[in-house]
Each structure stands twice: as structure tokens, then as C-alpha cells.
N, C-alpha and C positions, 0 to 999 in steps of 0.2 A: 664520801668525804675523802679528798686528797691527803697524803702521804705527810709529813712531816720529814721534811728535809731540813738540814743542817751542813754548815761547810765554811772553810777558808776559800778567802776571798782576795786575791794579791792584787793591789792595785800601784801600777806602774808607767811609766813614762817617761818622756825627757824632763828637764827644771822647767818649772813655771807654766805648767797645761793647767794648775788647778786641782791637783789631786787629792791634796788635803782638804780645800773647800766641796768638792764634792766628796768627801765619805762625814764631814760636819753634815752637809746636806743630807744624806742618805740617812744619817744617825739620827738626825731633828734635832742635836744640839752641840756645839760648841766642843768639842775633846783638845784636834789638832790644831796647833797655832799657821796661821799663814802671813805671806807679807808678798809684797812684790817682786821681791829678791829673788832669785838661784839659790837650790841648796839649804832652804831654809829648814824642812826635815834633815837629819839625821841620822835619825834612828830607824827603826821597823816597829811601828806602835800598832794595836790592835785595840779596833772599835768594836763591840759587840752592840748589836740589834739583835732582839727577839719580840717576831709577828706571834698570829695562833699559826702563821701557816709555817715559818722558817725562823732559823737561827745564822743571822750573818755574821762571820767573824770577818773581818773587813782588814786586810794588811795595808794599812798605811807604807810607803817603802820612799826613800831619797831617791831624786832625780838621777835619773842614767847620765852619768859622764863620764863619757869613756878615754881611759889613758889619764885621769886625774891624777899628780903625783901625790906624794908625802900619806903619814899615816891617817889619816882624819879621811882623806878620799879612797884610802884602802877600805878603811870602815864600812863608808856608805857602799862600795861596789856589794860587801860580802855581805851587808843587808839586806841588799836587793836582791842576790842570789839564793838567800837562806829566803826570805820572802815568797820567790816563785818557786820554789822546790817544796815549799808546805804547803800549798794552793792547792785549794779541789778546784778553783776557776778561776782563772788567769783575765782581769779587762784591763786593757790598754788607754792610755787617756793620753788623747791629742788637741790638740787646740785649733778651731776655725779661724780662717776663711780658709787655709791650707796645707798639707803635712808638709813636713822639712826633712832635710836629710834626718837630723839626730833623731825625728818619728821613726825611720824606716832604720834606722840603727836601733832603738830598741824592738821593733817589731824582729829584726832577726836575731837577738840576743835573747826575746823569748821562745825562737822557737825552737832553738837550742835548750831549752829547760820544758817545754810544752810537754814531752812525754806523753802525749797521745789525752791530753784534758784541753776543758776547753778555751777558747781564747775570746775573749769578747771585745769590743769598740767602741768606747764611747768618746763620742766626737763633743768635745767642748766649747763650749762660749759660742752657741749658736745663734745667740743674743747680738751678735756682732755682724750677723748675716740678712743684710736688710731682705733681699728677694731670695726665701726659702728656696726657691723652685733652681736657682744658681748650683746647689746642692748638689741635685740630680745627678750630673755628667762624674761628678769625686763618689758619690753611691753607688752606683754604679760598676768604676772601675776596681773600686775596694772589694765590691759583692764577687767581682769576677775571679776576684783573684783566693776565693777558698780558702782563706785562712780562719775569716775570723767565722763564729757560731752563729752570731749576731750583731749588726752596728747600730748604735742608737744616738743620735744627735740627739744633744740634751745643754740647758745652764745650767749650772752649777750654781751658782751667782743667784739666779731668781729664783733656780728651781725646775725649768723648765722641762718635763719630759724625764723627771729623775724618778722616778715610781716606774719609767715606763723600762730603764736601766734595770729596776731592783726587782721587778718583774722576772725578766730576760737571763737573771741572776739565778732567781730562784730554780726555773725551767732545770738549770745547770747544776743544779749540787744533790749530792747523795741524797737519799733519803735513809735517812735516822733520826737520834733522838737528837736533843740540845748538848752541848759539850758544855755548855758553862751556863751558872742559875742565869732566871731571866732577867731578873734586875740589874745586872753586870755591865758596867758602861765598856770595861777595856780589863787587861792584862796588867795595866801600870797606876801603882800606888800612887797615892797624893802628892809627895815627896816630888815623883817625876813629873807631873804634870803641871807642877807651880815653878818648878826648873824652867819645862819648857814656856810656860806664859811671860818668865821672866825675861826669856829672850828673845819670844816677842817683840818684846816693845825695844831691843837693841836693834835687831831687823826693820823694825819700820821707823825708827827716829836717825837712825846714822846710815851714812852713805861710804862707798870707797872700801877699805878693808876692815874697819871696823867691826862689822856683824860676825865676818869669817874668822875672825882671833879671838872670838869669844864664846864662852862656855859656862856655864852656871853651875854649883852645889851648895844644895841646901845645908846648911850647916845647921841649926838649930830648928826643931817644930812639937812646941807642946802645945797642950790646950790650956787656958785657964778661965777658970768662970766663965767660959761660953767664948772666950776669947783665943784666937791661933795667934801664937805668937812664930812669926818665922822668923828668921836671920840666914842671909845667904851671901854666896858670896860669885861675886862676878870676875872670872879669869881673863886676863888680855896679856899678850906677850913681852911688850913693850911699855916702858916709863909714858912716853909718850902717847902713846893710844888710853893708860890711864886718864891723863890729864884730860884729853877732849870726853872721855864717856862721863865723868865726872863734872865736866864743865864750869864755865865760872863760879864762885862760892856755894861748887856742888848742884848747880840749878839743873845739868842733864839728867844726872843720877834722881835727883828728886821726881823729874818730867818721868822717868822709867818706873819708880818706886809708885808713884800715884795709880798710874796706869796698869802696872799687874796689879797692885794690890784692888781693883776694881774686878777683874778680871779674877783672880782668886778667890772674892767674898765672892761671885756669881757662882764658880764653881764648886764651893766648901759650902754655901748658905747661911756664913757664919761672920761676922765682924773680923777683921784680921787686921795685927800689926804687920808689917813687914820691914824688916830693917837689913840696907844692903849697903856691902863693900866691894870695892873695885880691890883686886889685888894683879900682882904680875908673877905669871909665870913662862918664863921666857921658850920658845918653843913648845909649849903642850901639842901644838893639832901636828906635831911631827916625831910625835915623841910616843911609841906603842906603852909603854910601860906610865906612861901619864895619861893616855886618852885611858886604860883601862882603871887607873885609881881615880879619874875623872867619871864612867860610869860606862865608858864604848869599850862593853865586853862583846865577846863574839856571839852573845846573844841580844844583841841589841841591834 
């Protein structure tokens, strides 16, 4: 009978390879919000999965952007660094048909933090690769070049080859007991994770700078007779950026409110009201002393 292995797990890379969809994937259900957008993570959120064989703590981490100014982009750098620095195994997620510079930018900004664990590769959205065999010649020069432990072409998206990731994972982490019971989806209470669904649907309904000037706290969350009642509230810098999230006789705001709160009764398994306000608070994502009464402490 094999060993029982347990370990952190940092998953990282440039914006928009997929890195949230693939640890959704690896979980088998729904924790991280995703969108199309840059920069949609944050934070440094932690998924747990436990097999009979392992216990994955799984580091969700914000896209590598290097030289980002203002406080809000200081944040996400020191997540990503507090991220790989907890890591018993380090995988890199890059996106197919080909790496780009910013891939090969974070690949040396891990290995500045690797300390001698391992690094893994998984090659994303190989769904987009119509003749696998094209592969071969980028397999190849990556295998030559020693860095990584193991590279896995995998989707994210369909799934494709993601067992064969979490396999290759396992191979790599200590062997001990569980660190956290098996039940345990993540590290972040309910509070966080209807924050984060609520900005969701800011990221995938608004365009331009909107999604980036906004921030979410839950202000109110009780139960009553079987019912969640939340109240929150949505931060934007500007009078103006109000008015368009809000939209004609409130009809945006509504479009956002329907949509997490669909999203939140999947997640809760519970009926929920949810009732939200736009409010303006002018410079938060520049402002250390408000990102942290906002909830971007140095452990996040």
C-alpha cells in the first residue's frame, strides 16, 4: 500500500493561461471565479482536495505582472511570492499553441523561489491544438532544458489529461498525513467567496476599466428560516463608473445581482436573498490603508 502523501500546491503564471479553471477542474467543482479578463484573481485562495491516496492544497495565485504600479498590483506581486514560498510543488501554467515572453518571465521569477522543490508544467488549452503531433518539436525543447520535473499538456476547459497533472503532482509531495479534515473545500469562509462570485459577474459583464476599480464587502449575512439573507456592497472610484455598473433604472446592477445570487444558492445549497449597492470610494485599489480595511491584508 503506498504512502499517503499531503502538500501545497502553488499554481502560477502569467494573466489568462487558465489557472483558476484548472484547479475548479482538479477540485471537481466550482470554488475560483473566472472570466476572460487579466488579473481577475486577487488574492491567494486555497482549494483543498482529499483522495484515499493524497491531500492537495492547491494555491490559487494572481497573474504574474511584472512592474504593475499602484497598491492593488503591489498586493497581487506579494501573493504570488507568499504563494511559491509555501509550495512543497511549484506547476507553472502556460497557455498553447505557444509560450511568450511573460511565460518565460514567470518561469525565472520561479526559479528564484524554487529552492531546490519541484517545478512542474502544465501546458494549457491543448484543446486548441488541432495536430497533437505539432507539439512534439516545444516538448521536446522544454524536456531539454531541465527545469521542469514533469510537463503535462492538458484542458482545463474539457478536462482533458487533468488526472494525468494531478497524478504527476502527487508523485511530488511529502509523504505524511492530511493537514486539514477531508471534507474541507478551501481556507476562505463563505463571507469570501460570495465577495468573490459577486465580482464575477463585474468581470464578465463590463468592459474597459470598470472590473479593475472594483471591489466587493459583504456587509450584512444572516440565516433566517432556511433563508441567507446577504447585503453587500460594491466599491468603484468614481461618480461615474457608479452610474454605468448601476445602469439604466438600475437594470446592470440587477443583471449582476441575479447572476451571483444563482451562483451563491449553488454554492450555500440554500435559497438566498441578495441585496447590492454601488458605493464610491475614490482611490481604494491605490490606497494601502483601504485595500487592507477592504480585506488585501498581507495574508491574502
Amino acid at each position: 500500500m503506498n504512502a499517503f502523501r499531503s502538500g501545497y500546491v502553488a499554481i502560477f503564471g502569467r494573466p489568462n493561461v487558465g489557472k483558476s479553471t484548472l484547479i475548479n477542474r482538479l477540485l471537481g467543482q466550482k470554488l475560483l471565479i473566472t472570466s476572460p479578463k487579466p488579473q481577475t484573481t486577487r488574492h491567494r485562495i486555497l482549494g483543498i482536495k482529499t483522495t484515499a491516496q493524497a491531500q492537495f492544497l492547491y494555491l490559487d495565485t494572481p497573474g504574474l505582472v511584472f512592474g504593475g504600479k499602484g497598491a492593488l498590483a503591489q498586493h497581487m506581486d506579494r501573493a504570488v511570492a507568499q504563494g511559491l514560498e509555501e509550495a512543497d510543488c511549484l506547476v507553472m501554467v502556460a497557455a498553447l499553441p505557444r509560450l511568450q515572453d511573460a511565460d518565460f518571465a514567470a518561469l525565472r521569477f520561479a526559479r528564484d523561489h524554487l529552492h531546490g522543490r519541484p517545478l512542474l508544467l502544465a501546458l494549457n488549452k491543448v484543446d486548441r491544438v488541432l495536430h497533437k503531433e505539432a507539439l512534439l518539436p516545444l516538448l521536446k525543447e522544454l524536456g531539454e532544458q531541465q527545469v521542469f520535473a514533469e510537463i503535462v499538456p492538458l484542458s482545463a476547459r474539457d478536462g482533458a489529461n487533468v488526472d494525468a497533472l494531478e497524478a504527476a503532482i502527487a508523485r511530488h509531495l511529502p509523504v505524511r498525513e492530511a493537514l486539514f479534515p477531508e471534507d474541507q473545500l478551501s481556507d476562505r469562509g463563505d463571507r469570501f467567496i460570495i465577495g468573490e462570485f459577486i465580482r464575477e459577474q463585474v468581470f464578465r459583464r463590463f468592459a474597459k476599466e470598470i472590473p479593475y476599480v472594483t471591489t466587493v464587502e459583504i456587509d450584512r449575512y444572516r440565516v433566517e428560516r432556511g433563508l441567507v439573507r446577504i447585503e453587500a456592497s460594491i466599491y468603484v472610484e468614481k461618480e461615474g463608473q457608479k452610474a454605468i455598473l448601476v445602469g439604466e433604472g438600475g437594470t446592470a446592477l440587477k443583471a449582476i445581482g441575479s447572476a451571483a445570487r444563482r451562483e451563491i444558492e449553488r454554492h450555500l445549497g440554500r435559497k438566498v436573498y441578495l441585496g447590492l449597492w454601488v458605493k464610491v470610494r475614490g482611490g481604494w485599489s491605490d490606497d494601502a490603508r483601504a485595500l487592507r480595511s477592504l480585506g488585501y491584508g498581507e495574508d491574502t
